[in-house]
C-alpha positions in Angstrom: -18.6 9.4 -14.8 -16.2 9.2 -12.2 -15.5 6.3 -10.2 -17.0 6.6 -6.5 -14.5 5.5 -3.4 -15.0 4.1 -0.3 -14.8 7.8 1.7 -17.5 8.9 -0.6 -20.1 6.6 0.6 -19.6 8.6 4.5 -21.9 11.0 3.3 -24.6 8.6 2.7 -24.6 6.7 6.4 -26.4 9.2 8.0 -29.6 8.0 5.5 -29.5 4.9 6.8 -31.1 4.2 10.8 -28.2 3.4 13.1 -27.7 0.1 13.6 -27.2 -0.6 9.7 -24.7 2.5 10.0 -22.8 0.6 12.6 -23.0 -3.0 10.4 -21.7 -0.7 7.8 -18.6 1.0 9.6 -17.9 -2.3 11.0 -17.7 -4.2 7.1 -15.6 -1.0 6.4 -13.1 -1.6 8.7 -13.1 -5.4 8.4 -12.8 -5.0 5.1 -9.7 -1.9 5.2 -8.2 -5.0 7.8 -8.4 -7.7 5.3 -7.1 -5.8 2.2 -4.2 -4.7 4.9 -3.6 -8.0 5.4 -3.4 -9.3 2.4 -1.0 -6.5 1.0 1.4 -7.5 4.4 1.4 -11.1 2.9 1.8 -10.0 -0.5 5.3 -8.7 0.5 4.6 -5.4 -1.8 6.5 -2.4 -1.2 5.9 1.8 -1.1 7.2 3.1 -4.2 9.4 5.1 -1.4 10.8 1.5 -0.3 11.3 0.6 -3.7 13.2 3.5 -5.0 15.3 3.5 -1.9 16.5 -0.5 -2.4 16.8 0.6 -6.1 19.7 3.2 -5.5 21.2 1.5 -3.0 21.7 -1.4 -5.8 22.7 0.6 -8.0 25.5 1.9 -5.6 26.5 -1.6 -4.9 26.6 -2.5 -8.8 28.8 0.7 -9.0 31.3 -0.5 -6.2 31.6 -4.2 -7.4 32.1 -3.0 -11.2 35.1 -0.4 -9.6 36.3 -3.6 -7.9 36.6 -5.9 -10.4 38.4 -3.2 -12.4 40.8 -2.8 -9.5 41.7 -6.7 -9.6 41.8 -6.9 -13.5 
């Protein structure tokens, strides 16, 4: 069985009488805010951002190790 997500359960509001389908697009977005949030605080990156900072030390590393042979 697969595991349902959040955009799944969109199909469902219109069972439910309107002003429980607002409470529920509100806690939706309240709680898409809060997990948003806490990711900000987190400090985590895109993979993107990651990979990027990951070559660009790895080009540094490159430069300092041609450096250092320079000098020796």
């Amino acid at each position: 069985m697969q595991d349902p997500k959040l955009e799944d359960f969109d199909e469902y509001y219109s069972l439910f009488p309107r002003p429980i389908r607002a409470l529920m697009r509100c806690f939706k977005q309240e709680c898409n805010f809060a997990i948003r949030s806490m990711i900000l605080r987190l400090g985590l990156v895109s993979k993107q951002e990651y990979q990027v900072t990951q070559d660009l030390l790895i080009q540094a590393q490159e430069k300092i190790k041609k450096l250092e042979e320079q000098l020796s």
